[in-house]
C-alpha positions as CSV (number, residue, x, y, z in Angstrom):
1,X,-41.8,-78.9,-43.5
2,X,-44.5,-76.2,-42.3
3,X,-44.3,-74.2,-45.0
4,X,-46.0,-77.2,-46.9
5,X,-48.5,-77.6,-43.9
6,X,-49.3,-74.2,-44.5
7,X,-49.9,-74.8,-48.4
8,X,-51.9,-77.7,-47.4
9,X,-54.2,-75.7,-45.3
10,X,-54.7,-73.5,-48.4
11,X,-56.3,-76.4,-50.1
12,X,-58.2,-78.3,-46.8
13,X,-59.8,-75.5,-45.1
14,X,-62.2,-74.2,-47.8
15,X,-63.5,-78.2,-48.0
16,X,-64.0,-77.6,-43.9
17,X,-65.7,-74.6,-44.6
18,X,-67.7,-75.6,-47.2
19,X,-69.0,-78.1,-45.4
20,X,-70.0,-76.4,-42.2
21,X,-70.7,-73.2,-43.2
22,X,-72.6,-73.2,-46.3
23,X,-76.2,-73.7,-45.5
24,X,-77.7,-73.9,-41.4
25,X,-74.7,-73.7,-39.6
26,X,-75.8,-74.2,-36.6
27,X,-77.5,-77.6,-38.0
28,X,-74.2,-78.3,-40.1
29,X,-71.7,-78.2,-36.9
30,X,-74.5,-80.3,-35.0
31,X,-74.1,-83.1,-38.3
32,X,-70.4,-82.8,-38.6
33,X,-69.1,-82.7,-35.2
34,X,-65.8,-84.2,-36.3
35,X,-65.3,-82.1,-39.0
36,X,-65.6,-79.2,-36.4
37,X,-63.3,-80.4,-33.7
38,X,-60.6,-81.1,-36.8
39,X,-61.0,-77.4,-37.5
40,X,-61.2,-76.5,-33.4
41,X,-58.0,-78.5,-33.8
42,X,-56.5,-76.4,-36.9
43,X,-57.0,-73.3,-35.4
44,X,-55.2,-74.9,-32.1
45,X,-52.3,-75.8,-34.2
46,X,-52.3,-72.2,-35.5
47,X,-51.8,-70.6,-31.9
48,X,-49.1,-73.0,-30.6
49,X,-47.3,-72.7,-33.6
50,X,-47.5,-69.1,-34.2
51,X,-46.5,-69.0,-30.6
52,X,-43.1,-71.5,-30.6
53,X,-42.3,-69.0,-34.0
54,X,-42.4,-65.7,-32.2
55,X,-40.1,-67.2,-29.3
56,X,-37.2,-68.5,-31.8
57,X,-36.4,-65.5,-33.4
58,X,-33.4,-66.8,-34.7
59,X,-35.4,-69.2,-37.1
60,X,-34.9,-66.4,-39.9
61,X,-30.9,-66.3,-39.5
62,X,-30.5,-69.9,-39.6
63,X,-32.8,-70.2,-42.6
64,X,-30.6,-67.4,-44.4
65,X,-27.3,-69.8,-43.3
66,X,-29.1,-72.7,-44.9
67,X,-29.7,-70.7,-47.8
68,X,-25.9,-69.3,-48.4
69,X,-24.8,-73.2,-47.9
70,X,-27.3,-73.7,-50.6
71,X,-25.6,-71.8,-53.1
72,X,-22.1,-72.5,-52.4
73,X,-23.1,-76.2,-53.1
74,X,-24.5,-75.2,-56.6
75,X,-21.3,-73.3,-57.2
76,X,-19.1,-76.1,-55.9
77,X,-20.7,-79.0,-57.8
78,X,-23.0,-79.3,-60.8
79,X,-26.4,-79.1,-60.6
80,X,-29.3,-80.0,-62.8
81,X,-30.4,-76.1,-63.9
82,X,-34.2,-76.9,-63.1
83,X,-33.7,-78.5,-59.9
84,X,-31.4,-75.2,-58.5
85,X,-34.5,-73.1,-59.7
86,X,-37.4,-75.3,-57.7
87,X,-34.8,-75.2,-54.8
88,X,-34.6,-71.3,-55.3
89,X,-38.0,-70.7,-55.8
90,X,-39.0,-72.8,-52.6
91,X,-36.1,-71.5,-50.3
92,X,-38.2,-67.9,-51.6
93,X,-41.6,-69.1,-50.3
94,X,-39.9,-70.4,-47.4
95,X,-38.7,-67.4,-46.2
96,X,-41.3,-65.1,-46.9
97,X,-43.5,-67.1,-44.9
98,X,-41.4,-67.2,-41.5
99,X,-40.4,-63.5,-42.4
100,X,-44.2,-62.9,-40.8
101,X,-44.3,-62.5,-37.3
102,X,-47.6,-65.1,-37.4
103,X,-47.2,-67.0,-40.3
104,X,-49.9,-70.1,-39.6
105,X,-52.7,-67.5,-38.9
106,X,-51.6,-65.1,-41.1
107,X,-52.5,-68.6,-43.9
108,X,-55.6,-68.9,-42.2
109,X,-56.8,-65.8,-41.9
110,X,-56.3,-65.3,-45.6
111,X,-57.6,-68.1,-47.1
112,X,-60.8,-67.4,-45.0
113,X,-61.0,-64.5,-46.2
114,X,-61.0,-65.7,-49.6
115,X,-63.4,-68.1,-48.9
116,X,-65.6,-65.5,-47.7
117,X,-65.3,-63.0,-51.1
118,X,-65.3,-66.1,-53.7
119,X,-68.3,-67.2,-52.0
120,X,-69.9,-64.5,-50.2
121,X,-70.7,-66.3,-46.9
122,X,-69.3,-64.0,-44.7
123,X,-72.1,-63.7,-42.2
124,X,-72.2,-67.9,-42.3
125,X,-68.9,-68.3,-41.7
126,X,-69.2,-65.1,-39.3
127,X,-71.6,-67.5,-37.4
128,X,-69.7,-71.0,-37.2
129,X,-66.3,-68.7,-36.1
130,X,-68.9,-67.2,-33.3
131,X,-70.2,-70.3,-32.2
132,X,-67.1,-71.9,-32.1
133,X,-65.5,-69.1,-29.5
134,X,-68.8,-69.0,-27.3
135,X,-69.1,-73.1,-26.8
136,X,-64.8,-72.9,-26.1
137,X,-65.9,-70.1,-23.7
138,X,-68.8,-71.4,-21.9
139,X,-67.0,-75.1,-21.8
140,X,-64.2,-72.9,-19.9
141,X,-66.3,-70.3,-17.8
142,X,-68.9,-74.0,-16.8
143,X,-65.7,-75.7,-15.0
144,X,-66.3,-75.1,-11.8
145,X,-69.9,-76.8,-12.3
146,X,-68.2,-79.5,-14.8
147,X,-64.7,-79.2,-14.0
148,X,-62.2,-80.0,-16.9
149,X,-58.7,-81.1,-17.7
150,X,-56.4,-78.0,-17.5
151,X,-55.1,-79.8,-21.1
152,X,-59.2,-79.2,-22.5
153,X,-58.9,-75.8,-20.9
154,X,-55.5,-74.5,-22.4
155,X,-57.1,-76.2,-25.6
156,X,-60.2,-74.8,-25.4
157,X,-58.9,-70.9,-24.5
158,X,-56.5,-71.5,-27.5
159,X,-58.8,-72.3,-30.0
160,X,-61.6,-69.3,-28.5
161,X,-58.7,-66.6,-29.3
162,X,-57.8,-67.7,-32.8
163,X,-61.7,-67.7,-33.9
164,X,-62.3,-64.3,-32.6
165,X,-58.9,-63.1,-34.4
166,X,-60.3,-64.5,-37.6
167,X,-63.8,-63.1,-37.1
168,X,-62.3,-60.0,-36.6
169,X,-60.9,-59.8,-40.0
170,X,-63.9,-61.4,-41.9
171,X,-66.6,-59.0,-40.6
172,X,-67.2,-56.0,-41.6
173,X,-68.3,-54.7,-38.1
174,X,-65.8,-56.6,-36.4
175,X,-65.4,-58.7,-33.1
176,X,-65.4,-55.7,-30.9
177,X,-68.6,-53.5,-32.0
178,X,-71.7,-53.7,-30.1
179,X,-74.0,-56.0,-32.5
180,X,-71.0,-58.6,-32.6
181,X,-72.7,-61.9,-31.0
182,X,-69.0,-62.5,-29.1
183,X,-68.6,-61.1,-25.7
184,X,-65.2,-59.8,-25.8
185,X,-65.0,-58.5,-21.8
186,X,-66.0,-61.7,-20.6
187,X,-63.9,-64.0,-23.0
188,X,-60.9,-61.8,-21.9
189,X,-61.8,-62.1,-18.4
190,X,-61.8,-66.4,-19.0
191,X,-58.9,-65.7,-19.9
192,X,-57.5,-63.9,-17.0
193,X,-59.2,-66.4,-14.5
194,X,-58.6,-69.9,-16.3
195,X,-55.8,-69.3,-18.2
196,X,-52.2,-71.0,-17.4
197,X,-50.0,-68.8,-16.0
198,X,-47.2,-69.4,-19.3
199,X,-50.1,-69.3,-21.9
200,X,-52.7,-66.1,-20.6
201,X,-50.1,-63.3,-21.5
202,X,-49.8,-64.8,-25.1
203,X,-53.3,-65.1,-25.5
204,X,-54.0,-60.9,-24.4
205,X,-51.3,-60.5,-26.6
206,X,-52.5,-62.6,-29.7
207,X,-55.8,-60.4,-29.1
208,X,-54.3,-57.2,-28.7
209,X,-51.5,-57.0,-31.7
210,X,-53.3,-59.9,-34.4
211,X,-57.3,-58.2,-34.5
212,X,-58.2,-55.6,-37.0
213,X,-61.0,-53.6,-35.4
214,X,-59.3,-53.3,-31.9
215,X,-58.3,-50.2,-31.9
216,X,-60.9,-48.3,-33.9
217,X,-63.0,-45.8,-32.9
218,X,-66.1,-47.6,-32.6
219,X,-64.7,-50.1,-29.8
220,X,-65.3,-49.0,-26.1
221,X,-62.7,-47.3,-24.4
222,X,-63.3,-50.3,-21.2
223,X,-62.5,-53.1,-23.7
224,X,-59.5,-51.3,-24.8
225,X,-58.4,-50.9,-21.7
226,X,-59.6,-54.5,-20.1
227,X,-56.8,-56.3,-23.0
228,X,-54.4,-53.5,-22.3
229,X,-54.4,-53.7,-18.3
230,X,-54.3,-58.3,-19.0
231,X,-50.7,-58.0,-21.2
């Protein structure tokens, strides 16, 4: 079940963090290059399946049907008192979780953020999100020199999104503000110009409705308008 997955990640991605982002983390993503592609991989995971979630609407209706044949079975037949309440209380979590429009990064984005406070590592982990979206980028924007598998690309465009979403919610400045070390026009634009045709209008879209600091004052007027005139 995903809900679990999701739980999981609650647990799993503070040891990934720890591990790359406490200390030089530039050194610590040099040591732990697994580590980082199983978190470039996380964060892929998070955009597909946000993605399939937002295109089956009808997920929320069908878990509501499961739920009502849930309690006409209690009624009809008797149940251990304990067990109806763990099935209650997870059929709860259950559906407050796909009641989110992006539940997967909505898990992410919060326990990073909670990382961040308990710990206060935000410009660390600031850094390794940063990193991560500017070697995605320049692996993407270098193809025509080293020319990839549209797979690596779709992967690596995927991945470059979701970090600048959660960047976005873990600084204080944001991903969109002048001193932020991510070039937003030009990972937009590698967007625009390597992005598959069924995968670039959900990427502009992730970036325009999931960031924080988007549409504040502070972010130029031609960024704005750049994501607005890709969706």
């Amino acid at each position: 079940m995903f809900y679990k997955y999701s739980t999981s990640i609650e647990s799993c991605l503070p040891q990934i963090l720890q591990t790359l982002c406490i200390g030089d983390v530039n050194k610590n993503l040099e040591k732990h290059q697994p580590l980082a592609r199983i978190l470039c991989q996380l964060l892929d995971f998070v955009f597909e399946f946000d993605s399939l979630k937002m295109k089956t609407p009808q997920i929320q209706n069908d878990f509501s049907y499961y739920r009502r044949c849930l309690s006409r079975g209690k009624l009809s037949n008797e149940v251990d008192l304990k067990s109806a309440m763990n099935e209650d209380e997870l059929a709860n979590h259950v559906s407050m979780f796909y009641a989110y429009p992006t539940p997967m990064l909505k898990t992410v984005t919060e326990v990073t953020t909670q990382f961040v406070a308990k710990h206060r590592v935000g410009r660390s982990v600031s850094e390794c999100l940063a990193t991560l979206a500017g070697v995605c980028y320049h692996t993407v924007s270098n193809s025509k020199k080293k020319p990839q598998r549209p797979e690596t690309t779709a992967f690596c465009l995927r991945v470059m999104v979701i970090a600048i979403i959660i960047y976005d919610h873990i600084d204080p400045q944001g991903a969109f503000g002048k001193s932020s070390p991510i070039n937003i026009k030009s990972s937009v634009k590698a967007i625009h110009s390597h992005g598959q045709s069924t995968d670039t209008p959900n990427l502009i879209s992730a970036l325009r409705y999931n960031t924080k600091h988007l549409n504040d004052a502070s972010t130029s007027k031609s960024i704005k308008t750049l994501i607005a005139s890709c969706a």
